[in-house]
Structure formats: structure tokens, C-alpha cells
FIVOPA-834303 format. One record per residue: x, y, z of N, C-alpha, C, O in turn; residue number from 1. Coordinates in steps of 0.1 Angstrom, whole numbers. Example, Ala and Ser with C-alpha at 12.3 -4.5 7.8 and 13.67 -1.06 7.14 Angstrom:
<pts>
+-------+-------+-------+-------+-------+-------+-------+-------+-------+-------+-------+-------+------+
!   nxx !   nyy !   nzz !  caxx !  cayy !  cazz !   cxx !   cyy !   czz !   oxx !   oyy !   ozz ! kegu !
+-------+-------+-------+-------+-------+-------+-------+-------+-------+-------+-------+-------+------+
!   132 !   -57 !    78 !   123 !   -45 !    78 !   132 !   -33 !    78 !   142 !   -33 !    85 !    1 !
!   128 !   -22 !    71 !   137 !   -11 !    71 !   129 !     0 !    79 !   134 !    11 !    80 !    2 !
+-------+-------+-------+-------+-------+-------+-------+-------+-------+-------+-------+-------+------+
</pts>
This chain:
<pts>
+-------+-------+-------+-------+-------+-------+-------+-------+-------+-------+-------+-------+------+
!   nxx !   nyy !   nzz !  caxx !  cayy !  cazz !   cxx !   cyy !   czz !   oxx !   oyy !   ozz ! kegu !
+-------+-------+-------+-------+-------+-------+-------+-------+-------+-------+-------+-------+------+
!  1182 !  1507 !   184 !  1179 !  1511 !   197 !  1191 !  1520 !   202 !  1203 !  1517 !   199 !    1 !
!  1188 !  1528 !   208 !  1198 !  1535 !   217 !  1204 !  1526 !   229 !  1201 !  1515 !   234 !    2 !
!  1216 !  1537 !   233 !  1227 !  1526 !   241 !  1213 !  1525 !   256 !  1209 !  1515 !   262 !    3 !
!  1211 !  1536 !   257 !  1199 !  1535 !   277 !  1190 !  1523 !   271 !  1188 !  1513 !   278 !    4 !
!  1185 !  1524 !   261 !  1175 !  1507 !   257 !  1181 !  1501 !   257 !  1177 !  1491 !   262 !    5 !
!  1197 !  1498 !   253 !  1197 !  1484 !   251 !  1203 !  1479 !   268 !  1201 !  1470 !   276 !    6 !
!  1209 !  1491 !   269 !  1208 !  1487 !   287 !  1199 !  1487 !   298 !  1201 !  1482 !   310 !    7 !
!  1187 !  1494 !   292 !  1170 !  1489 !   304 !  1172 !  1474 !   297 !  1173 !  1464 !   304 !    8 !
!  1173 !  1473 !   283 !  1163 !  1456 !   285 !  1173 !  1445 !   287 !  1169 !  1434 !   283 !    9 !
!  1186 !  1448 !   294 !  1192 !  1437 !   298 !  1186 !  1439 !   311 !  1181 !  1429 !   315 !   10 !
!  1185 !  1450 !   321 !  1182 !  1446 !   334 !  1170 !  1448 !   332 !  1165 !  1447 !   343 !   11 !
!  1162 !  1450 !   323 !  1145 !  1439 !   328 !  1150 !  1427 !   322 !  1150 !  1422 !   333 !   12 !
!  1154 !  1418 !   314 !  1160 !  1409 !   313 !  1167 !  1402 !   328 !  1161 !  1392 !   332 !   13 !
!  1175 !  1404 !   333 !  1178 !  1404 !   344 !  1167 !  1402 !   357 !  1165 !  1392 !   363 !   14 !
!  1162 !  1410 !   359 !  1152 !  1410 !   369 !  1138 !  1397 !   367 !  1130 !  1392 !   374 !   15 !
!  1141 !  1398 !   355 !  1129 !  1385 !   348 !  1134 !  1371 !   351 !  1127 !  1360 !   352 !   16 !
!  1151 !  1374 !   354 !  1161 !  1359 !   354 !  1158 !  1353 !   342 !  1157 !  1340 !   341 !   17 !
!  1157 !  1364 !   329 !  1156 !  1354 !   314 !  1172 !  1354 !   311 !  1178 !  1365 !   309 !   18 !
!  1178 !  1345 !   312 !  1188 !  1340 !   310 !  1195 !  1343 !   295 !  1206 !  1347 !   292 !   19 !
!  1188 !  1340 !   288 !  1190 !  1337 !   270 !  1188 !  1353 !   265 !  1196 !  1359 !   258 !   20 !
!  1173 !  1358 !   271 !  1170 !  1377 !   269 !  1184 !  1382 !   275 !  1193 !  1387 !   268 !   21 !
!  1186 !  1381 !   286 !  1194 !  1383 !   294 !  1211 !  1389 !   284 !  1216 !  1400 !   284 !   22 !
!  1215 !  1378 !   277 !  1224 !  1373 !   267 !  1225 !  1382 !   257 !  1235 !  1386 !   251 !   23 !
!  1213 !  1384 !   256 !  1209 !  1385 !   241 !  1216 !  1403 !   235 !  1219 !  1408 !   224 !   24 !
!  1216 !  1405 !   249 !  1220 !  1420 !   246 !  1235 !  1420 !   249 !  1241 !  1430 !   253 !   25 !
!  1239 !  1412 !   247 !  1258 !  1414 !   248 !  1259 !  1405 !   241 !  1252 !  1396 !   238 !   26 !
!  1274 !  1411 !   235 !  1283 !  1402 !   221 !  1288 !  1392 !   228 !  1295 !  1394 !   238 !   27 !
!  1286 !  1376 !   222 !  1295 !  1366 !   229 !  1305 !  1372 !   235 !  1309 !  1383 !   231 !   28 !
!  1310 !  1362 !   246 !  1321 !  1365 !   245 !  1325 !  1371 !   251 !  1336 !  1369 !   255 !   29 !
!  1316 !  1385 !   257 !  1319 !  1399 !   265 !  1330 !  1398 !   273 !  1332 !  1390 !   281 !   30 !
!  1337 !  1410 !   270 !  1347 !  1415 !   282 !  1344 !  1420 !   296 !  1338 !  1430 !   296 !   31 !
!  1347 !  1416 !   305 !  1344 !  1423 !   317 !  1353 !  1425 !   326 !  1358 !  1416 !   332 !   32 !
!  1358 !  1442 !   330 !  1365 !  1446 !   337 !  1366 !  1450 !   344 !  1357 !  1459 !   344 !   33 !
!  1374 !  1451 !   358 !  1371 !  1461 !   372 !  1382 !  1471 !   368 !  1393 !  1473 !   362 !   34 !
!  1368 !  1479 !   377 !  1373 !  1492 !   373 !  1376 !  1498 !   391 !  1372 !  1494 !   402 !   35 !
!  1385 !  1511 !   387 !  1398 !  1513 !   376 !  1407 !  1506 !   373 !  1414 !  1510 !   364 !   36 !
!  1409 !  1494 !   378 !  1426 !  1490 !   373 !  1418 !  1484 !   357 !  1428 !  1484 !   350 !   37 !
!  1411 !  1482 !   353 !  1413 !  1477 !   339 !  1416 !  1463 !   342 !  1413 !  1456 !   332 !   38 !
!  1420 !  1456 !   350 !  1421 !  1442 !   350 !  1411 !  1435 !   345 !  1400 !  1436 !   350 !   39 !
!  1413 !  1425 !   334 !  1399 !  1411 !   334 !  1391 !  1407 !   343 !  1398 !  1404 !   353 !   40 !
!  1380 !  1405 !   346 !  1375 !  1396 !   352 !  1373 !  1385 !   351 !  1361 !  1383 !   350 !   41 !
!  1382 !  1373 !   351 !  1379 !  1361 !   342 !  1369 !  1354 !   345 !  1364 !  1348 !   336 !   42 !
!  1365 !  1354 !   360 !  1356 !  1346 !   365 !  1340 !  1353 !   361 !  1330 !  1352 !   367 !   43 !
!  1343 !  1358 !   350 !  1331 !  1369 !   346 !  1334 !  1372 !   330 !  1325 !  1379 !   324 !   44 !
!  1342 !  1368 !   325 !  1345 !  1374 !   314 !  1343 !  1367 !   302 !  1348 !  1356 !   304 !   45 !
!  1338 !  1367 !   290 !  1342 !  1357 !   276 !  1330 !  1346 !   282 !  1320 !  1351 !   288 !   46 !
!  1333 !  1329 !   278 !  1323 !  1319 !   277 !  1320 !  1320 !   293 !  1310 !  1314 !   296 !   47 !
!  1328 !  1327 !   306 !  1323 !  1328 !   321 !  1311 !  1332 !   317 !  1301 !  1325 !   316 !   48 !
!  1310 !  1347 !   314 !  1298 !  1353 !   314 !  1285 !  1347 !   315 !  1277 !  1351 !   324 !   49 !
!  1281 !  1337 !   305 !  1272 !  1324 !   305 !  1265 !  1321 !   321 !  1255 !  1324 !   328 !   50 !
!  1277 !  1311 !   322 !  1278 !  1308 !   335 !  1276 !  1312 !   346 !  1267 !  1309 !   354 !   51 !
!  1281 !  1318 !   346 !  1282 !  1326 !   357 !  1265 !  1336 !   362 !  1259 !  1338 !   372 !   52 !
!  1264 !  1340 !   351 !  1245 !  1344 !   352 !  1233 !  1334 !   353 !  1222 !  1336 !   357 !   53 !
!  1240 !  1317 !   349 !  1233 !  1309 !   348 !  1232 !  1307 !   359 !  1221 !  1307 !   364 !   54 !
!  1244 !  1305 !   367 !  1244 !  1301 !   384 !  1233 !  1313 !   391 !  1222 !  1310 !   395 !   55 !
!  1237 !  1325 !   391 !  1229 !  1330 !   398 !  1214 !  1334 !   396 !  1206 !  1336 !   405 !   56 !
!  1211 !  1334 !   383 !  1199 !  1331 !   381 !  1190 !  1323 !   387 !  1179 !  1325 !   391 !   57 !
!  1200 !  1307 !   386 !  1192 !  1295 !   394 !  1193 !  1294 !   411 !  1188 !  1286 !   418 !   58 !
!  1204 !  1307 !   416 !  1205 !  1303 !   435 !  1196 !  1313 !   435 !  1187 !  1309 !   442 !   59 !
!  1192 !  1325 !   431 !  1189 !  1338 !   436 !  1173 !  1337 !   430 !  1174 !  1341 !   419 !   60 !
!  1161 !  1333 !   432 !  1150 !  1332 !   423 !  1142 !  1349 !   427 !  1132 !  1353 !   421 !   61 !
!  1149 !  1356 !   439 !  1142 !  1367 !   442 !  1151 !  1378 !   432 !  1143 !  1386 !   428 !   62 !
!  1162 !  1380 !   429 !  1172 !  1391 !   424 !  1166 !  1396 !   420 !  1159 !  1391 !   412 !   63 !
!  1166 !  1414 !   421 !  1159 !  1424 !   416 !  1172 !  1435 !   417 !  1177 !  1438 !   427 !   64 !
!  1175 !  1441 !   405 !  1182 !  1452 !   404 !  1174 !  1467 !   400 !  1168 !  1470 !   390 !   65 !
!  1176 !  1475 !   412 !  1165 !  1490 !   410 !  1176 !  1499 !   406 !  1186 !  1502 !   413 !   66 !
!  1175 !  1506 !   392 !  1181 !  1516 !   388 !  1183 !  1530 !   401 !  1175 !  1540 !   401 !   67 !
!  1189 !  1530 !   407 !  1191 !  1547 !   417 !  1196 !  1556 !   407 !  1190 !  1567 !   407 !   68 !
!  1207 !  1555 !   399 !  1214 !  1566 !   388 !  1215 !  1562 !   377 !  1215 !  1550 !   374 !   69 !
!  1218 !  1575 !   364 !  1227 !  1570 !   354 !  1228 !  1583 !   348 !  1220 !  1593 !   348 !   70 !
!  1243 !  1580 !   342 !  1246 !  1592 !   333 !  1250 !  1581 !   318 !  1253 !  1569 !   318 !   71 !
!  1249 !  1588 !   309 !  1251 !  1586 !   296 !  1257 !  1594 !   286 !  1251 !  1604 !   281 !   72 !
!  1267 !  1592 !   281 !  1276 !  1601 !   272 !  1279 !  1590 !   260 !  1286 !  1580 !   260 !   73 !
!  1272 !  1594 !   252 !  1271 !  1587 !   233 !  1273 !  1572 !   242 !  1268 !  1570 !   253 !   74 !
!  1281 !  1564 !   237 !  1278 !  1548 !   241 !  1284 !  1546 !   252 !  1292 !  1537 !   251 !   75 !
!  1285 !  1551 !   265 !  1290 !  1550 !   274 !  1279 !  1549 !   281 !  1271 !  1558 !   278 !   76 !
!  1275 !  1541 !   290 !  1258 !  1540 !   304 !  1266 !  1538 !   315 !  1272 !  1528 !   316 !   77 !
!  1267 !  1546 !   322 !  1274 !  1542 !   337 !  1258 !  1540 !   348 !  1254 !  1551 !   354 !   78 !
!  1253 !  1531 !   349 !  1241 !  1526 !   358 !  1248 !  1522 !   377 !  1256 !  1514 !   381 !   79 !
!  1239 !  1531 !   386 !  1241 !  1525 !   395 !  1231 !  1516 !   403 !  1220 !  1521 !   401 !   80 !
!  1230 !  1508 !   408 !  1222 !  1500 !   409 !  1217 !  1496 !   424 !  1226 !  1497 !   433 !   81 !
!  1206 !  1490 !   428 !  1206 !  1490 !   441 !  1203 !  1471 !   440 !  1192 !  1469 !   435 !   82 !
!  1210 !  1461 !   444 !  1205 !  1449 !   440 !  1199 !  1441 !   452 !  1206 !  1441 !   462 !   83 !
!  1186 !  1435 !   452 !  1185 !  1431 !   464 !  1181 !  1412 !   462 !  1178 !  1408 !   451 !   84 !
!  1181 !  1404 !   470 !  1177 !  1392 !   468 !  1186 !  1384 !   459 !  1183 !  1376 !   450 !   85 !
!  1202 !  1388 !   463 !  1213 !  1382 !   459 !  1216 !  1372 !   467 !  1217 !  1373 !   479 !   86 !
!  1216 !  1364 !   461 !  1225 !  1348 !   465 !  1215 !  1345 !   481 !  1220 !  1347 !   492 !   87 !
!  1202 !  1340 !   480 !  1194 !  1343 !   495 !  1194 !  1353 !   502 !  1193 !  1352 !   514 !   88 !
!  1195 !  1367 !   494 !  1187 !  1376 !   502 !  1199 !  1384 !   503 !  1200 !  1382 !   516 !   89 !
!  1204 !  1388 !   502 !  1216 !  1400 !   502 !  1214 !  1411 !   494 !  1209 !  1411 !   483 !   90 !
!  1219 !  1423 !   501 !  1216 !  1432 !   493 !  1227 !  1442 !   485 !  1233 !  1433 !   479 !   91 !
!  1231 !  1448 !   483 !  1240 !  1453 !   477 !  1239 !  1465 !   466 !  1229 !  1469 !   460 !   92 !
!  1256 !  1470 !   465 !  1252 !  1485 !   456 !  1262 !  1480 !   446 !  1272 !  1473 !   448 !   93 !
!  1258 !  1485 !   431 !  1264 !  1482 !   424 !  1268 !  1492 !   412 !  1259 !  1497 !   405 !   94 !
!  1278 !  1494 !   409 !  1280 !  1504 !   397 !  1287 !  1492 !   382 !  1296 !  1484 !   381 !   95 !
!  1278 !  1498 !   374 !  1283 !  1492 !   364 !  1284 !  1499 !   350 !  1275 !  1505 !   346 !   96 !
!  1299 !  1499 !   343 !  1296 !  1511 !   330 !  1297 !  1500 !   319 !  1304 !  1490 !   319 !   97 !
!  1290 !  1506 !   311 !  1283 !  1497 !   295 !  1287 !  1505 !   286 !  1282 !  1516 !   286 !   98 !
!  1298 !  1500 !   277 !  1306 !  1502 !   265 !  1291 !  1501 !   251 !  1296 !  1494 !   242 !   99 !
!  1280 !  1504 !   249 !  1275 !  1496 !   236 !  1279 !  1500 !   224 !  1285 !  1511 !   222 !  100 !
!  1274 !  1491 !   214 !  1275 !  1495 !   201 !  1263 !  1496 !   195 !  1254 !  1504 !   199 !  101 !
!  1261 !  1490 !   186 !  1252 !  1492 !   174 !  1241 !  1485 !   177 !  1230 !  1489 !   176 !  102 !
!  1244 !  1472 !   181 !  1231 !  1465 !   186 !  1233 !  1456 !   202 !  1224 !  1449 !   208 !  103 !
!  1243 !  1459 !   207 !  1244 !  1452 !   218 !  1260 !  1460 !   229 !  1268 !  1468 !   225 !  104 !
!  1260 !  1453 !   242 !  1267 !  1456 !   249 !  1282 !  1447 !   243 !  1284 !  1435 !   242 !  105 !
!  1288 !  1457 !   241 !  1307 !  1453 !   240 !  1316 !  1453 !   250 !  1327 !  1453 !   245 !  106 !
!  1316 !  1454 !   261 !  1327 !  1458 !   273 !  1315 !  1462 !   287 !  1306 !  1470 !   286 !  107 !
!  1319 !  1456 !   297 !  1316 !  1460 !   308 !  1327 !  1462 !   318 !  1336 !  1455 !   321 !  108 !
!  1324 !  1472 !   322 !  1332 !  1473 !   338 !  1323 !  1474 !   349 !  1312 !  1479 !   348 !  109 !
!  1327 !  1469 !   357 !  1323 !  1466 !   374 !  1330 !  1473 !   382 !  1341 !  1469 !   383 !  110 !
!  1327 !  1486 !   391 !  1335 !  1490 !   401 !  1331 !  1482 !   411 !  1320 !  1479 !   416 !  111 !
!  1350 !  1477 !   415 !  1352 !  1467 !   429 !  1361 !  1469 !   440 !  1362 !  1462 !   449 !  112 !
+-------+-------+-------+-------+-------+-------+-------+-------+-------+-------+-------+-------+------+
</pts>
């Protein structure tokens, strides 16, 4: 798969709230960083990751993330996102860039 597939089928994954699909497309473990400082996000990062999607999967039963942009340069996906039916109904903008590799997402950043 190319890096834009393997990042559509986490967020139809996502939007499905398949948890496990969801997963499936990142390497345990994932790193996740805000961007720019490069800082960790621990509360997001490695075995968080899990968690952390598990929670919101189960408070948010509406979450829907609508692709608005994306550029792509070889394994780099920078996706902007429009997210709505967060945490009871919140809406929100979201930029996220996707590091992939060969078969799955290695590195995320979050601009915050």
C-alpha cells in the first residue's frame, strides 16, 4: 500500500471507531509528537496510544474526521482534518503529519 492508503484506512478506521482496524495501521508502540517543538506526547504516545483511542472511541459514539487537505511528499502525509462529534459534540480542526513506512504508520505529529 502506499503511504495516502495506509493513512485513508486508519481514518475510515477511525470514523468506524474500529479500535483494533484502527491499530492496525501503526507500529506498536507509536511515537507521537507536537509539532514544532518535537516534544513527546506521552499522554498519547507508545502503550498511551491504545488507551487513549480506546477512551475516546467509547465517550464520542458520533466522531467523524472529514479530510479538508493533504499534501504528500514519499512517506510524509500531512492531513488536515475537520473533526466533529468529539467528546459529546465538539468540533474541531486538526493537523496531523504521518511518518509511514512499508506497511504501517511510524511517527505522528500533532500540531498544538
Amino acid at each position: 500500500m502506499s503511504p495516502e492508503e495506509i493513512v485513508d484506512g486508519q481514518l475510515a478506521a477511525y470514523n468506524a471507531g474500529d479500535l483494533e482496524k484502527f491499530l492496525s495501521y501503526y507500529i506498536e508502540d507509536v511515537p507521537v509528537y507536537a509539532f514544532p517543538s518535537g516534544e513527546v506526547l506521552t499522554d498519547r504516545s507508545g502503550p498511551a496510544f491504545r488507551d487513549r483511542y480506546a477512551k475516546l472511541f467509547a465517550s464520542s459514539p458520533d466522531l467523524h474526521a472529514e479530510l479538508v487537505s493533504r499534501v504528500t511528499e514519499g512517506r510524509i502525509v500531512i492531513d488536515q482534518e475537520r473533526v466533529t462529534g468529539f467528546m459529546g459534540g465538539e468540533e474541531r480542526t486538526a493537523v496531523a503529519l504521518y511518518e509511514v513506512g512499508e506497511e504501517r504508520i511510524e511517527r505522528v505529529w500533532f500540531v498544538v
